[in-house]
C-alpha positions in Angstrom: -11.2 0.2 17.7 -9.3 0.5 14.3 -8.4 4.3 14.2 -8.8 6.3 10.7 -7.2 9.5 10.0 -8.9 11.6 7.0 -7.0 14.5 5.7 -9.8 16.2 3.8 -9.9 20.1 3.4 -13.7 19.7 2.4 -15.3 19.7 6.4 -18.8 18.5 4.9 -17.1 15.5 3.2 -14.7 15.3 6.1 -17.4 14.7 8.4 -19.4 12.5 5.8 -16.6 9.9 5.9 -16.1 10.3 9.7 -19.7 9.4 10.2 -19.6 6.3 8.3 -16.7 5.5 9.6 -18.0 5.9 13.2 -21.1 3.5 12.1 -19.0 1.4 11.4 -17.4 1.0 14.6 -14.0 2.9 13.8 -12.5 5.9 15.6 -11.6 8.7 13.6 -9.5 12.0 12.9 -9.6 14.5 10.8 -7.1 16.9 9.5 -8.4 19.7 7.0 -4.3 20.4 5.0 -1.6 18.7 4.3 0.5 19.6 7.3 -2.0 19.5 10.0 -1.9 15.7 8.2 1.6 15.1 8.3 1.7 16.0 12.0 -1.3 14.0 12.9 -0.4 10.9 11.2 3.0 11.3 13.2 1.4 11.9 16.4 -1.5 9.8 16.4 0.0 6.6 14.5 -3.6 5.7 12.7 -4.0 2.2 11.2 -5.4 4.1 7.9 -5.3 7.1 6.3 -7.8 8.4 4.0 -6.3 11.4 1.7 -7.4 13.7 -0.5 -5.2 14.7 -3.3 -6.5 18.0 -4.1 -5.1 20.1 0.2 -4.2 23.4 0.7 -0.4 23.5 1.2 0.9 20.3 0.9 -1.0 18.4 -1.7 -2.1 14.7 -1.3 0.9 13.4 -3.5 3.3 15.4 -1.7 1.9 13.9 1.9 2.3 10.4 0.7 5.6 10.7 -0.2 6.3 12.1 3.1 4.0 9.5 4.8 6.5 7.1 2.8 10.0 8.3 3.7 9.1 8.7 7.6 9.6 5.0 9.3 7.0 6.2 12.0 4.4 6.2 8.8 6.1 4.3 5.8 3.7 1.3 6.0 0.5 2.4 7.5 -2.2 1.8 4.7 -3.0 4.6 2.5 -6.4 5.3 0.3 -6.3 8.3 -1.7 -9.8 10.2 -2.4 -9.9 12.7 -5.2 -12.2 14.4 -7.6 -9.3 13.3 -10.3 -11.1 10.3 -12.4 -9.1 10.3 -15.1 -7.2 6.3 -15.8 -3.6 8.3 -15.6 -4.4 9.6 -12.3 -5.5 6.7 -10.6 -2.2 4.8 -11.9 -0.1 7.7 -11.0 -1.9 7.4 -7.1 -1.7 3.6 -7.4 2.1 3.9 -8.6 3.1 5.9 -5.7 2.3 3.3 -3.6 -1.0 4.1 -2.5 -3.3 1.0 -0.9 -6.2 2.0 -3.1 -7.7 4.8 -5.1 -11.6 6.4 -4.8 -12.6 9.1 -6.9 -15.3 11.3 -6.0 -17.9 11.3 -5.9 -18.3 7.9 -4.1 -20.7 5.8 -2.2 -20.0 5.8 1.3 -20.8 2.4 1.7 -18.1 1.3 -0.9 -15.4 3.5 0.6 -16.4 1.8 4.2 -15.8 -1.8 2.0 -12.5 -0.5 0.6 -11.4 0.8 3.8 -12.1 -3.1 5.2 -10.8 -4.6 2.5 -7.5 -2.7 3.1 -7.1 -3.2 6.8 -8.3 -6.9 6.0 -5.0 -7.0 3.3 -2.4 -5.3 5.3 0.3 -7.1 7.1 -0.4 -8.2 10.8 2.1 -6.3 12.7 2.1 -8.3 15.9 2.0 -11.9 13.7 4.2 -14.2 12.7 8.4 -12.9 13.2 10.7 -13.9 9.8 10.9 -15.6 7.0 14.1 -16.2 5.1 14.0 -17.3 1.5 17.3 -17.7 -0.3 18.9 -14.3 0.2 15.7 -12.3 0.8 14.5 -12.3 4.7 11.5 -10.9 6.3 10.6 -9.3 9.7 7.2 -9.1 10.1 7.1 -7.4 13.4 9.1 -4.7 12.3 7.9 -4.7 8.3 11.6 -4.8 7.4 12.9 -6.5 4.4 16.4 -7.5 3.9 18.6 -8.5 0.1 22.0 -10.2 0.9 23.3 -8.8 3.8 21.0 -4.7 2.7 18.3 -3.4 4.2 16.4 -2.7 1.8 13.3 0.3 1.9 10.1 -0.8 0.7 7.1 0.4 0.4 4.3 -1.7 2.0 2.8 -2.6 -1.6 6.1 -3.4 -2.4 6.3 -5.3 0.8 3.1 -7.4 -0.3 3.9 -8.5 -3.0 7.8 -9.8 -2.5 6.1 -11.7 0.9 3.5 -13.0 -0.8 5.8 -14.6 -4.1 8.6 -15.8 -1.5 6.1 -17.8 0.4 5.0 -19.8 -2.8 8.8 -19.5 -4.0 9.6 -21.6 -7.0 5.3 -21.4 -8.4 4.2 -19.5 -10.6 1.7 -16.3 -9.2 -0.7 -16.0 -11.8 -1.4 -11.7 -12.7 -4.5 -12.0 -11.3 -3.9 -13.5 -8.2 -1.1 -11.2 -7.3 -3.9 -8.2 -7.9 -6.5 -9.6 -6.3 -3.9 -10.6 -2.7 -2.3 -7.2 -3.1 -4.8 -5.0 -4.2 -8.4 -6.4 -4.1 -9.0 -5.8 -7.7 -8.1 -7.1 -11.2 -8.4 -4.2 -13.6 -6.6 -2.5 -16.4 -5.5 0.5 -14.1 -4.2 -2.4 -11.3 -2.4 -4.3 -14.5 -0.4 -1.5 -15.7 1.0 -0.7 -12.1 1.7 -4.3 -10.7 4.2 -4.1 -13.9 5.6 -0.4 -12.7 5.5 -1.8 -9.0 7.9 -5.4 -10.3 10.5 -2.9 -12.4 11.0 -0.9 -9.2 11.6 -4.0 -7.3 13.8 -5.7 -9.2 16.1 -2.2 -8.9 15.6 -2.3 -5.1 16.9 -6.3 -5.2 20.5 -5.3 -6.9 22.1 -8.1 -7.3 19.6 -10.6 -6.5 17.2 -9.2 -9.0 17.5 -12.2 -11.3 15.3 -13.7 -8.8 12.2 -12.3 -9.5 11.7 -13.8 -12.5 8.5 -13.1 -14.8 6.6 -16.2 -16.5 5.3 -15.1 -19.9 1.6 -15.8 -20.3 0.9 -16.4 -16.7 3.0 -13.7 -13.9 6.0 -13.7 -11.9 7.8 -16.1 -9.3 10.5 -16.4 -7.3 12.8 -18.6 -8.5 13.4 -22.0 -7.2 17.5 -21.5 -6.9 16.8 -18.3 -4.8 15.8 -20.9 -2.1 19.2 -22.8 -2.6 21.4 -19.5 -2.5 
């Protein structure tokens, strides 16, 4: 069984989520603050966390970015849930690296589909080894990525995306596409942070940057003479 941690200070919605969740043939956790969270997301090692921005003492923003700095937790999947509906808010979740982005209230049945959907996207850890294109290489066991001779931290969005453009390296990924494989949706809000999620690549990539090249009209590639380098 796939296990689910939901940091949720709400215990009626907490135990809402772990219900469905349980239907559905998952096994669950709950933490009700953003440290208990922390600390059970370190100890437990879930395969996705549900969080609520809106936790006593650590809010849901400031748990991500410490979900994202520890390596114990830095690529498990992350879906945020928060009353905070407003299009700025969801990018600003989405931009942090988030997987995906409910607002409440919501229909448990479509959380229990995003939830799949997310699992469904992420990166099998015990698949596949490395893949080496040009001067990028990937571990796939380990989720590490590598520019030149740098480790390099990503996040696992950030991971998604450059592994799924190096394996069509030298084509074209249509906008789209790349929103649809990274984040199941195409959508104004999904738009505006592939764009934010590229720029902090291309900082991350340092030298090789030039290789993440962006195709006016269509999307972004990597370029064919990264494969020659």
């Amino acid at each position: 069984m796939q296990k689910i941690l939901i940091i949720e200070d709400e215990a009626d919605i907490s135990d809402l989520i772990a219900f469905n969740l349980q239907r559905n043939q998952f096994e669950t956790i709950q933490a009700y603050d953003g440290n208990d969270g922390l600390n059970k997301a370190l100890t437990t090692q879930p395969d996705l966390i549900i969080l609520d921005l809106m936790l006593p003492g650590i809010d849901g923003l400031g748990v991500h970015k410490e979900l994202r700095r520890d390596a114990r937790t830095r690529n498990i999947p992350v879906v945020m849930l928060t009353a905070k509906a407003q299009t700025e808010d969801r990018i600003k979740g989405l931009e942090s690296g988030a997987d995906d982005y409910l607002t409440k209230p919501f229909s448990p049945k479509e959380l229990i589909l995003r939830v799949q959907a997310v699992l469904k996207r992420s990166i099998n850890k015990s698949s596949g080894s490395a893949l080496q294109v040009g001067p990028f290489r990937f571990d796939k066991n380990s989720l590490s990525f590598f520019s030149g001779s740098e480790q390099v931290d990503l996040t696992s969005t950030e991971f998604k995306l450059m592994l799924y453009l190096c394996e069509r390296a030298g084509a074209a990924q249509d906008r789209s596409d790349l929103l649809r494989k990274v984040w199941g949706y195409s959508d104004e809000v999904h738009s505006r942070t592939l764009d934010t999620h590229m720029k902090r690549l291309r900082k991350k990539l340092g030298e090789h940057a030039n290789h993440l090249e962006t195709v006016r009209g269509v999307g972004y590639r990597i370029t064919k003479d990264a494969v020659a380098d």
